[in-house]
Structure formats: C-alpha cells, structure tokens
N, CA and C atoms as a LAMMPS dump frame, in Angstrom:
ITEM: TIMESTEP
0
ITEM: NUMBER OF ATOMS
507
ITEM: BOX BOUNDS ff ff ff
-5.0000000000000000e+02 5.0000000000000000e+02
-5.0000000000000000e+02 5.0000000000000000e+02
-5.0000000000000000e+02 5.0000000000000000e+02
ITEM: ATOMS id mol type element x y z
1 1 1 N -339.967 -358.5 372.571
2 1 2 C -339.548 -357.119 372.452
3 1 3 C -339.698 -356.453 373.81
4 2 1 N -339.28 -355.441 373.831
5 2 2 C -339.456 -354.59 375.515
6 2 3 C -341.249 -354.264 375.572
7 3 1 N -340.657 -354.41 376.851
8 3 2 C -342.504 -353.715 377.092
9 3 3 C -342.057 -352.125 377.386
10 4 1 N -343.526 -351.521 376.308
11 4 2 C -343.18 -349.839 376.626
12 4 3 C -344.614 -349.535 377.276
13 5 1 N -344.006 -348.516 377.994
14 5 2 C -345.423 -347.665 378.763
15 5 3 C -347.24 -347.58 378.109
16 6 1 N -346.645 -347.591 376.915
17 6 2 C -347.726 -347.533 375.872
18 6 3 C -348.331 -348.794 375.367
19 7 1 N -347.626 -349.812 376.096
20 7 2 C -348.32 -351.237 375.82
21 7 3 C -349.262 -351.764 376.582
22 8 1 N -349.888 -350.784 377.862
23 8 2 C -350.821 -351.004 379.137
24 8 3 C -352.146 -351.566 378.55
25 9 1 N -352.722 -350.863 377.54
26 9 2 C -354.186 -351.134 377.418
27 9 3 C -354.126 -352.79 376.944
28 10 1 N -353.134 -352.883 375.855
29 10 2 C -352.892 -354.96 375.544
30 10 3 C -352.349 -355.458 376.729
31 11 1 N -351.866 -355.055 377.638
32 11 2 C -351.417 -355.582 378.662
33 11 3 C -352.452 -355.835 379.987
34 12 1 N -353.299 -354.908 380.19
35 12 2 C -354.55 -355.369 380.499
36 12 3 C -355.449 -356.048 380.378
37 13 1 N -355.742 -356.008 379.083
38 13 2 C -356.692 -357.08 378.401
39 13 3 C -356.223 -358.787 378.5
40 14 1 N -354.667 -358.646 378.353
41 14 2 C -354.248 -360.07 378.489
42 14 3 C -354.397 -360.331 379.754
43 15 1 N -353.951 -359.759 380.403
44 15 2 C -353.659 -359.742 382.205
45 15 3 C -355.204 -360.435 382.874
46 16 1 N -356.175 -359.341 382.927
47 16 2 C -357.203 -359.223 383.314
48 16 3 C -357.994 -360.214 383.661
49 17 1 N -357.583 -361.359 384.307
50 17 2 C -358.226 -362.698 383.843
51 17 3 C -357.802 -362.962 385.467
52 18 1 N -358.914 -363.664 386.465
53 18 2 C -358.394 -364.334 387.367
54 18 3 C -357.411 -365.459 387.387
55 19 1 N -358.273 -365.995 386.197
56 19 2 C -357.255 -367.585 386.491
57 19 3 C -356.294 -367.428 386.491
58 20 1 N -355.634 -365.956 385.18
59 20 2 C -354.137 -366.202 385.184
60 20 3 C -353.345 -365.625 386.258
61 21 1 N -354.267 -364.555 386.931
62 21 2 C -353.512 -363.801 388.147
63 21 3 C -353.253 -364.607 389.098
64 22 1 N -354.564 -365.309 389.625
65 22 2 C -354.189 -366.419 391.227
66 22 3 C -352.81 -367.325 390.496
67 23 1 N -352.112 -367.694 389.463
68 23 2 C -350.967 -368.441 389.023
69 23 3 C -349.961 -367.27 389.633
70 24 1 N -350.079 -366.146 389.519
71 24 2 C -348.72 -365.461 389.568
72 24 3 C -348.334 -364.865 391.136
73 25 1 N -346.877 -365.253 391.428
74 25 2 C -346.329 -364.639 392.579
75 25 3 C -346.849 -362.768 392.723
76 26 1 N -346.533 -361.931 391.606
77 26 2 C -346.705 -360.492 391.856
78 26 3 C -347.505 -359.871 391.463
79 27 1 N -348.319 -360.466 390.964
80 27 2 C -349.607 -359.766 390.278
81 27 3 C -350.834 -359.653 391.393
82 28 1 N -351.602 -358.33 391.338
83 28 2 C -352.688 -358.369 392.412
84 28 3 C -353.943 -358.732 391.793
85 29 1 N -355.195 -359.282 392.3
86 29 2 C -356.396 -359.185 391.768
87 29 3 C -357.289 -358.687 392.716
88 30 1 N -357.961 -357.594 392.009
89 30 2 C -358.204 -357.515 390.872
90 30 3 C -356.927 -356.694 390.434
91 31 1 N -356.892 -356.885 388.774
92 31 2 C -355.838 -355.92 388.219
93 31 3 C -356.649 -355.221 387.345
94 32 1 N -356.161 -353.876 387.96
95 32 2 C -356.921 -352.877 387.092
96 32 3 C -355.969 -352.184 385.965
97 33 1 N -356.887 -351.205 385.468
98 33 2 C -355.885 -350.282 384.206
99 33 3 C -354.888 -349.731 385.045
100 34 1 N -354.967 -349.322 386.568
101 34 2 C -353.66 -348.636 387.232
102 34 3 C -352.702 -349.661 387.321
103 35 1 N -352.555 -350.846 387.72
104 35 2 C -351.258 -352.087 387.405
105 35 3 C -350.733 -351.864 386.75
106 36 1 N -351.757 -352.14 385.284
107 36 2 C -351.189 -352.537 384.004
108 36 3 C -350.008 -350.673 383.439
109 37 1 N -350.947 -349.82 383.874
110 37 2 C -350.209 -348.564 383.407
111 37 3 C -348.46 -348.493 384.368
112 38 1 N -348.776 -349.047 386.09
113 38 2 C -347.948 -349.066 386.773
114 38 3 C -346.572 -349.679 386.217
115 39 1 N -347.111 -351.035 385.776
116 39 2 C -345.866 -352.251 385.311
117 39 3 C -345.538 -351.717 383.971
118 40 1 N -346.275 -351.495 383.316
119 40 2 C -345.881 -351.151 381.68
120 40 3 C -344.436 -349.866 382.175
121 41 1 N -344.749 -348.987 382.872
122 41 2 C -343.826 -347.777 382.921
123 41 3 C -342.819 -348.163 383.789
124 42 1 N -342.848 -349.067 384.233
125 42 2 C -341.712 -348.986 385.38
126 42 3 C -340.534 -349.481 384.923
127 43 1 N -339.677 -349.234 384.951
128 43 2 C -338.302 -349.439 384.143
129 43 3 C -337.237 -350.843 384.886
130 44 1 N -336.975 -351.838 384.131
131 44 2 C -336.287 -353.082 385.102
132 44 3 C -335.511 -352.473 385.833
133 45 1 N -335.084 -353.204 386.38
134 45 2 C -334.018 -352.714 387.796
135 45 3 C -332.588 -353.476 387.077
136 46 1 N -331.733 -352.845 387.825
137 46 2 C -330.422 -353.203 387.605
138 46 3 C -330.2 -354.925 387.2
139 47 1 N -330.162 -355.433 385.607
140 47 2 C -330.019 -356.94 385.358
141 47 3 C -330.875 -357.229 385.376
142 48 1 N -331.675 -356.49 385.263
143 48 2 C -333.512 -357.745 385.396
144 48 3 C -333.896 -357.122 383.443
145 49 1 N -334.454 -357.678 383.364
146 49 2 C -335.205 -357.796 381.801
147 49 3 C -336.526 -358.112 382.125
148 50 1 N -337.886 -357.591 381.327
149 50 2 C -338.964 -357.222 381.076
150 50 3 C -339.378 -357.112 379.812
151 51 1 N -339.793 -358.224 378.909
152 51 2 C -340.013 -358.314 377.587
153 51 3 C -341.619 -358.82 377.277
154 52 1 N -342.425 -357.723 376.512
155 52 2 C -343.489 -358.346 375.596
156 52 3 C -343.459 -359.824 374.911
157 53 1 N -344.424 -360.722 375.27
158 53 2 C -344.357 -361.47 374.001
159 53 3 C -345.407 -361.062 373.199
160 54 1 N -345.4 -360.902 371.771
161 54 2 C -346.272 -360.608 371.134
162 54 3 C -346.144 -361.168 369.474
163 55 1 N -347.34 -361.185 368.94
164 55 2 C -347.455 -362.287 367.606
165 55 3 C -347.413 -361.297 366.683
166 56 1 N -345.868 -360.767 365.869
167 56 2 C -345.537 -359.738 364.928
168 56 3 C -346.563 -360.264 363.712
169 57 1 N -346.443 -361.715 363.353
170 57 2 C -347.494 -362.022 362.252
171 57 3 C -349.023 -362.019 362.02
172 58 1 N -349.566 -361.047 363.411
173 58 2 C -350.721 -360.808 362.886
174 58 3 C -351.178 -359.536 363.155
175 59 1 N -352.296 -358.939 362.654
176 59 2 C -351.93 -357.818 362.87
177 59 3 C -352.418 -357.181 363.512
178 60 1 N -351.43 -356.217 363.64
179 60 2 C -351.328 -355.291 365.053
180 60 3 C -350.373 -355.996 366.684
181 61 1 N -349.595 -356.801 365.646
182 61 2 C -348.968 -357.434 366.566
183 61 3 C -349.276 -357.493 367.737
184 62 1 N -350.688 -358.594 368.448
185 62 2 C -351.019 -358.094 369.839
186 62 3 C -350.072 -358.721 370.585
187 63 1 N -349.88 -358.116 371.784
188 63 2 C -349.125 -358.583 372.851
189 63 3 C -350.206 -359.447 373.687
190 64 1 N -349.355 -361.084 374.038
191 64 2 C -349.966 -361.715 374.412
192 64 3 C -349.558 -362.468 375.906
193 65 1 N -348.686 -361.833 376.063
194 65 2 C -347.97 -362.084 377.596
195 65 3 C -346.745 -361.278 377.776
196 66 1 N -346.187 -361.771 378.703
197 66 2 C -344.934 -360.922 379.312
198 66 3 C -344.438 -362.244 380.085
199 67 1 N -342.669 -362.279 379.665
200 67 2 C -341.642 -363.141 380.537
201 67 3 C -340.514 -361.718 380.815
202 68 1 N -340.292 -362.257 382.038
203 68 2 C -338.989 -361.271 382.38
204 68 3 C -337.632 -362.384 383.638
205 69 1 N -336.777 -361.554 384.262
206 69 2 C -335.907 -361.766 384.931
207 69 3 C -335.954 -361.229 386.073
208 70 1 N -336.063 -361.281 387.386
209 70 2 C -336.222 -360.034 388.567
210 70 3 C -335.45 -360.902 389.076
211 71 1 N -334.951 -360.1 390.011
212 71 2 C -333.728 -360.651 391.233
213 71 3 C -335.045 -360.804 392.396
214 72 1 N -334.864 -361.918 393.136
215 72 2 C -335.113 -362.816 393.954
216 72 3 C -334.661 -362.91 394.811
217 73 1 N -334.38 -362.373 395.585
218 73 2 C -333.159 -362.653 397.304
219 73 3 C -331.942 -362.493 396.149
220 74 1 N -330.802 -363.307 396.425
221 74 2 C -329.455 -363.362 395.483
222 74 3 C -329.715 -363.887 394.304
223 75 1 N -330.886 -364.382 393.804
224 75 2 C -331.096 -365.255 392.838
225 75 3 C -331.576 -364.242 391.838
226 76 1 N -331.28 -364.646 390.29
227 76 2 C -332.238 -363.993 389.278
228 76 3 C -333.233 -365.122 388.676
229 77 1 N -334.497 -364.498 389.028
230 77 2 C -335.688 -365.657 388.668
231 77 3 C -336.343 -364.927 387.567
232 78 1 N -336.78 -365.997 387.134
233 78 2 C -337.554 -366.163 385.464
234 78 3 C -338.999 -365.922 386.046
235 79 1 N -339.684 -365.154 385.538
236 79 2 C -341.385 -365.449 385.353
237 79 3 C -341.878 -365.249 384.16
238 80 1 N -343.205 -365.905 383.702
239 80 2 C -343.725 -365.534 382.623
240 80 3 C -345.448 -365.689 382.828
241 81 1 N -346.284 -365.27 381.596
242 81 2 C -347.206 -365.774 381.488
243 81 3 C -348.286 -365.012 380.483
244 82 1 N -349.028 -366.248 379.762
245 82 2 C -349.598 -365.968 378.706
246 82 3 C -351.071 -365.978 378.934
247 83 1 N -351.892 -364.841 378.125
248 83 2 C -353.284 -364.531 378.069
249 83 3 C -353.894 -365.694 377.568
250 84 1 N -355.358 -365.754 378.433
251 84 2 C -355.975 -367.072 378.144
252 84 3 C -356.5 -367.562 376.47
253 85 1 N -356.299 -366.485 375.834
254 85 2 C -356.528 -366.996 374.372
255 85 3 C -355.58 -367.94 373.375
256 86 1 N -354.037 -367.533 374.516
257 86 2 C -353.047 -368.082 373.762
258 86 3 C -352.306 -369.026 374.509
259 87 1 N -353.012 -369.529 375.447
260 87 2 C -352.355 -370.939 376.295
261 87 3 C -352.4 -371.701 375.681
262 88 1 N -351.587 -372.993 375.739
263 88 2 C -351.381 -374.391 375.331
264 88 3 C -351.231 -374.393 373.871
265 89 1 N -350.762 -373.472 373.259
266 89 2 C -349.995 -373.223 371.697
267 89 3 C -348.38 -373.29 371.739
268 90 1 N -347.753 -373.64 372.709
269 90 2 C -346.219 -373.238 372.542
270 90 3 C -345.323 -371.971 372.407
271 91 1 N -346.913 -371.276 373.348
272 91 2 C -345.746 -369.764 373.328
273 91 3 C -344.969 -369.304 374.585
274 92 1 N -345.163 -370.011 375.6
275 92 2 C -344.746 -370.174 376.974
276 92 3 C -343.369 -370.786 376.947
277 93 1 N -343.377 -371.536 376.213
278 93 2 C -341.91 -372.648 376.044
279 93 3 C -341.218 -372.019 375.038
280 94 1 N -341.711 -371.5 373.86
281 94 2 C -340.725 -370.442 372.954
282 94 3 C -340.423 -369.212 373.335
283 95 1 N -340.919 -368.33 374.41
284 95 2 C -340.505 -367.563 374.856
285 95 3 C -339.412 -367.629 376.053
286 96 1 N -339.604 -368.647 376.701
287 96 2 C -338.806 -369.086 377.898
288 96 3 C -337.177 -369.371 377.302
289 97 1 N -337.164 -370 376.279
290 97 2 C -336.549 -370.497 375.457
291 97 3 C -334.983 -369.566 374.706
292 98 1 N -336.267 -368.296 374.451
293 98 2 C -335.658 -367.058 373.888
294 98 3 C -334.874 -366.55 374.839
295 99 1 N -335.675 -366.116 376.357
296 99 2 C -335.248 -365.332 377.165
297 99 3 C -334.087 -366.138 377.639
298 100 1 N -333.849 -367.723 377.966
299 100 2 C -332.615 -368.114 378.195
300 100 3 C -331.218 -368.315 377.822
301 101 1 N -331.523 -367.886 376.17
302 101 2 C -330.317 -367.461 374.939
303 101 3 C -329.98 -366.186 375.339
304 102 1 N -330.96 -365.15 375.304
305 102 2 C -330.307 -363.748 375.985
306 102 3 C -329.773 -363.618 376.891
307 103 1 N -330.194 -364.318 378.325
308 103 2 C -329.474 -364.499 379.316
309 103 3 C -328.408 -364.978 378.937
310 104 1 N -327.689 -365.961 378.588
311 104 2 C -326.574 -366.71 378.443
312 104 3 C -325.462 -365.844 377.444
313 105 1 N -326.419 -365.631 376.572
314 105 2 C -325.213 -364.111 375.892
315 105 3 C -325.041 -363.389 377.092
316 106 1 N -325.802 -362.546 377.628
317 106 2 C -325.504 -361.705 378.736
318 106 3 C -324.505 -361.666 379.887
319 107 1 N -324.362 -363.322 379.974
320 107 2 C -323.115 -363.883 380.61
321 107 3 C -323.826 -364.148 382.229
322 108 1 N -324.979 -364.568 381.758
323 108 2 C -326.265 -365.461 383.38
324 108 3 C -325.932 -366.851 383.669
325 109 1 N -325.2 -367.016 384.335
326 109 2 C -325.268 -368.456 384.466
327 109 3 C -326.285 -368.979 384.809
328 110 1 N -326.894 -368.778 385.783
329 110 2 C -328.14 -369.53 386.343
330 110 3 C -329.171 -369.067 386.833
331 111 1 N -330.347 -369.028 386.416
332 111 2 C -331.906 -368.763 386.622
333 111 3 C -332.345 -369.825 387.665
334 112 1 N -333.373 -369.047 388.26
335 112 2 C -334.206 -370.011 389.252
336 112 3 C -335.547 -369.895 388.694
337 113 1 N -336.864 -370.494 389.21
338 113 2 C -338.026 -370.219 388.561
339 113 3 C -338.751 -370.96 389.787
340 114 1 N -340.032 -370.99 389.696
341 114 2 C -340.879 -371.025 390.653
342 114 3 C -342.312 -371.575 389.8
343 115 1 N -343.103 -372.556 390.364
344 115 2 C -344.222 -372.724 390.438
345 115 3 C -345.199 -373.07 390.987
346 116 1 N -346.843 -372.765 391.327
347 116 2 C -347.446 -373.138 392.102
348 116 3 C -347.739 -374.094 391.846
349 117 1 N -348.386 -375.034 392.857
350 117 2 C -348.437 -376.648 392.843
351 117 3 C -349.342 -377.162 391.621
352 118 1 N -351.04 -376.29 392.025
353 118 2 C -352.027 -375.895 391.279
354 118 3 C -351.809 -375.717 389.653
355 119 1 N -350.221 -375.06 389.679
356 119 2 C -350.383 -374.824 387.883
357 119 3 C -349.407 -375.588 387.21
358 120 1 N -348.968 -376.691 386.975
359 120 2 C -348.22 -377.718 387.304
360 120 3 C -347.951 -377.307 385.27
361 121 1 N -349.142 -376.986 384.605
362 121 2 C -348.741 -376.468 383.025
363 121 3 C -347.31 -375.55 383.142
364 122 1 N -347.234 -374.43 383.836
365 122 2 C -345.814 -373.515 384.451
366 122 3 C -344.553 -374.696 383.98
367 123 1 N -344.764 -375.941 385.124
368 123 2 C -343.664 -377.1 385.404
369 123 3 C -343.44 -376.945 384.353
370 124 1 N -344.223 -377.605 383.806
371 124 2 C -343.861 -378.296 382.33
372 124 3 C -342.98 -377.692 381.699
373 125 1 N -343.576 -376.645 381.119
374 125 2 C -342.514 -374.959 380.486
375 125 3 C -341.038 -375.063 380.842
376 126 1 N -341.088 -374.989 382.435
377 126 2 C -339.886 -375.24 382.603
378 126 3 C -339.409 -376.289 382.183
379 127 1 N -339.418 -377.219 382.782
380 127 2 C -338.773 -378.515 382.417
381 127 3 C -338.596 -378.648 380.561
382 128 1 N -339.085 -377.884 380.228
383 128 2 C -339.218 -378.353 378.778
384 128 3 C -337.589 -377.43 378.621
385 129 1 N -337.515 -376.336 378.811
386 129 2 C -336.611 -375.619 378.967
387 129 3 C -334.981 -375.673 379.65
388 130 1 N -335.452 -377.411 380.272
389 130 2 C -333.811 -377.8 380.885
390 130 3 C -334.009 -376.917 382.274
391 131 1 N -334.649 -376.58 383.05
392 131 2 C -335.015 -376.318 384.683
393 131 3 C -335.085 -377.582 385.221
394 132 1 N -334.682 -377.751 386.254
395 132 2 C -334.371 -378.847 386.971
396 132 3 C -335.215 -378.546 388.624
397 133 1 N -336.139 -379.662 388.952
398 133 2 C -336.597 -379.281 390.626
399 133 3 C -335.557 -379.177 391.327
400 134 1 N -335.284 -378.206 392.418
401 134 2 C -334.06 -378.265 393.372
402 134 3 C -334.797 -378.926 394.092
403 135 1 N -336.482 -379.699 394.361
404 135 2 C -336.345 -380.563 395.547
405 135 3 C -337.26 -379.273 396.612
406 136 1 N -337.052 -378.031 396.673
407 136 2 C -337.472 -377.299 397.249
408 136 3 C -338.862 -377.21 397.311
409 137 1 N -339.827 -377.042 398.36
410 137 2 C -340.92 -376.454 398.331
411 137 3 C -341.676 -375.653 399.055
412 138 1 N -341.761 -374.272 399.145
413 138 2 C -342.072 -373.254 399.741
414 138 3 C -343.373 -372.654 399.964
415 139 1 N -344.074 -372.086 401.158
416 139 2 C -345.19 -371.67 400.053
417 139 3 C -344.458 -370.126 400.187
418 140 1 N -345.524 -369.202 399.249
419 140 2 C -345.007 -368.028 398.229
420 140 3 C -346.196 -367.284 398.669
421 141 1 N -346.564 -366.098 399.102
422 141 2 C -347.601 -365.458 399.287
423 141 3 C -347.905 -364.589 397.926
424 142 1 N -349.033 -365.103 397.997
425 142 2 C -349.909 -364.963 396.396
426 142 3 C -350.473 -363.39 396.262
427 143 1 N -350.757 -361.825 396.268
428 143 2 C -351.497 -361.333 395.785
429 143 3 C -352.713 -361.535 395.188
430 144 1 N -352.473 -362.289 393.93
431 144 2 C -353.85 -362.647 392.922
432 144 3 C -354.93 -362.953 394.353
433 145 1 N -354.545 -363.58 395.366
434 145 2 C -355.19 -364.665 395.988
435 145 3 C -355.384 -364.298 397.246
436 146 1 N -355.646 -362.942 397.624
437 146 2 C -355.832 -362.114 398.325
438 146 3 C -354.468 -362.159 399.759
439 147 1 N -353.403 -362.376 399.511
440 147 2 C -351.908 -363.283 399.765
441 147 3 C -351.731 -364.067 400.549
442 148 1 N -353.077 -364.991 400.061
443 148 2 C -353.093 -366.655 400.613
444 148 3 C -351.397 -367.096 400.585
445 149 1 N -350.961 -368.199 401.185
446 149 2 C -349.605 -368.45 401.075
447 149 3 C -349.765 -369.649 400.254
448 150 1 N -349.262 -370.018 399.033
449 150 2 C -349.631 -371.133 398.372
450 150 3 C -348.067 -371.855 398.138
451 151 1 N -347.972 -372.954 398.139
452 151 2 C -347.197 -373.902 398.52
453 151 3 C -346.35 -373.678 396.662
454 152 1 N -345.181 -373.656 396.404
455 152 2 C -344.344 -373.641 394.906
456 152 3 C -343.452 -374.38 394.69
457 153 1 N -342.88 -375.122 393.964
458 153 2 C -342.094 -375.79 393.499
459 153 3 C -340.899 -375.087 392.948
460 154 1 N -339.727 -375.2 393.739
461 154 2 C -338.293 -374.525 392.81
462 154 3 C -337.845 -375.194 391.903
463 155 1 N -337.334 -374.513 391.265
464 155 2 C -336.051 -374.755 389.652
465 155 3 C -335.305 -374.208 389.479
466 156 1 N -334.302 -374.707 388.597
467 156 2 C -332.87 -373.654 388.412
468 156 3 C -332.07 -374.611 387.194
469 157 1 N -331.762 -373.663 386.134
470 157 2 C -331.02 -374.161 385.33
471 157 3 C -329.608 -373.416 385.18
472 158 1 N -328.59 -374.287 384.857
473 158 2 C -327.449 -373.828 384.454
474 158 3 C -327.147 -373.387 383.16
475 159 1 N -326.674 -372.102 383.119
476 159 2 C -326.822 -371.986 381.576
477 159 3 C -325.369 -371.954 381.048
478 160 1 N -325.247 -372.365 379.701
479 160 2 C -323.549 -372.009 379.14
480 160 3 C -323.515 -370.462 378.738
481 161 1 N -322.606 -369.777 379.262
482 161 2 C -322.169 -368.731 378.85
483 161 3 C -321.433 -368.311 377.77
484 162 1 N -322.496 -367.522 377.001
485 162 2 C -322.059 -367.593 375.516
486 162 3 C -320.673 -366.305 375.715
487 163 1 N -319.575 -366.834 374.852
488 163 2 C -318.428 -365.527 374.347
489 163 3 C -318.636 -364.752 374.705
490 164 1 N -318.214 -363.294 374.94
491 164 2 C -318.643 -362.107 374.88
492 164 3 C -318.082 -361.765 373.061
493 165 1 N -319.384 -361.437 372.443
494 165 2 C -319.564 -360.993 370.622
495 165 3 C -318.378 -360.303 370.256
496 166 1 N -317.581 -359.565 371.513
497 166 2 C -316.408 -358.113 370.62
498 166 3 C -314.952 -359.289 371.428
499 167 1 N -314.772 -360.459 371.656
500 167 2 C -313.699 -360.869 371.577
501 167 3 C -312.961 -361.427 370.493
502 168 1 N -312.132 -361.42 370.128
503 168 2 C -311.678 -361.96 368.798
504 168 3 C -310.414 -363.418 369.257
505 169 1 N -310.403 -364.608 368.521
506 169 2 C -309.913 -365.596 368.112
507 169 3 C -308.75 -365.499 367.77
C-alpha cells in the first residue's frame, strides 16, 4: 500500500536497526524519528513509487518494510527492505514480485537493482525475481556506514509490458 506521513512511528521501529541500515544505499545511521517523519512525508518524484509492505492479517496491520522505484542516473532502480523480525519469511521476494507486476502494467520495461557484496540475502531476492547480474561492480557510498564506499553488485530485469487496461480488442 502507499506509505502515508502517518506511517513514521512503524516506520521507525522497523527501520531503526543498524544491521538493516549499513545494507541500504540511502538510509543514514543513526536514523532517527526526524528520517522516518522526513521519508514517510515526502511525496515520490515524477515515476518513482514508494509502497508500505505491511501484514493486513494481523492486527493492526504493522508495516514491516518499504520497496519502492527511484530514478537512478537514467535508470529506474528497485530498493527494498524488511525489519529484522520479518527477514527470511518470503516477504522480500513477494513484495519485489508485486512491485514488478505494477511496474509492467505501468508500461516499465526495465528495472535495475543494486546490492552490497556483504548482503548477498538482497541477491538472492533478486534473482529469485528474474534480475539478472549485468557483470557490473561499483562501490556505492553508504550513509548507514558513515559513507564508507562499499563495493555492489548490478541487476536489471526486462519486464513484459502489460496492455494498457482501457484498450479494446
């Protein structure tokens, strides 16, 4: 679902975790309640998407990560990532999953994605998802990591572009 302004305080709590910050290209550590209030309100930019993941079946539906789309140099890149309570359950790969059906309705051909060497679980996600290594390896200056430059692995999948829904046969 979208992330709304009002989703900061679960968005903190998930966030708030070193391990998961030193994984991420844009996240700073420490992350405080001002981040989380910062990112929650800030509205995507032109084609980029910013979506909650969160578990409607329990309650109070907590939000347990965030995947989105941001433009990248010319590229639109994928990020995601899930709070340490809910790693290694399959919500990283079902969300990735989701967000690449929307894209492809949307009429995206191709996503890039990124991972650090260190979090090689990320790879996986992708690859599970049909991301392919371009072979590339960069390093990426980290925030979490006081913006150590840490070495990443590229990807990029091709996606089929679904119809546009209001054409008719």
């Amino acid at each position: 679902r979208p992330l709304f302004p009002e989703d900061w305080p679960q968005l903190h709590a998930a966030i708030a975790d070193e391990r998961i910050v030193r994984m991420l290209a844009r996240a700073p550590w420490p992350y405080g309640e001002a981040d989380a209030r910062a990112f929650a309100a800030q509205p995507a930019g032109p084609g980029e998407i910013v979506l909650a993941i969160t578990l409607p079946e329990l309650p109070g539906a907590p939000l347990i990560g965030v995947i989105g789309l941001h433009h990248a140099g010319a590229a639109l890149e994928a990020g995601f990532w899930i709070g340490r309570d809910w790693q290694g359950q399959g919500f990283a790969s079902e969300a990735l999953g989701a967000m690449l059906e929307i894209a492809a309705t949307l009429g995206i051909g191709r996503i890039e994605a990124a991972h650090f060497l260190d979090n090689p679980a990320s790879g996986a996600v992708l690859r599970r998802n049909g991301f392919a290594a371009t072979g590339e390896v960069r390093p990426i200056a980290c925030p979490g990591r006081g913006g150590e430059m840490v070495l990443a692995r590229r990807y990029a999948v091709a996606l089929t572009v679904m119809p546009a829904l209001h054409q008719r046969v």
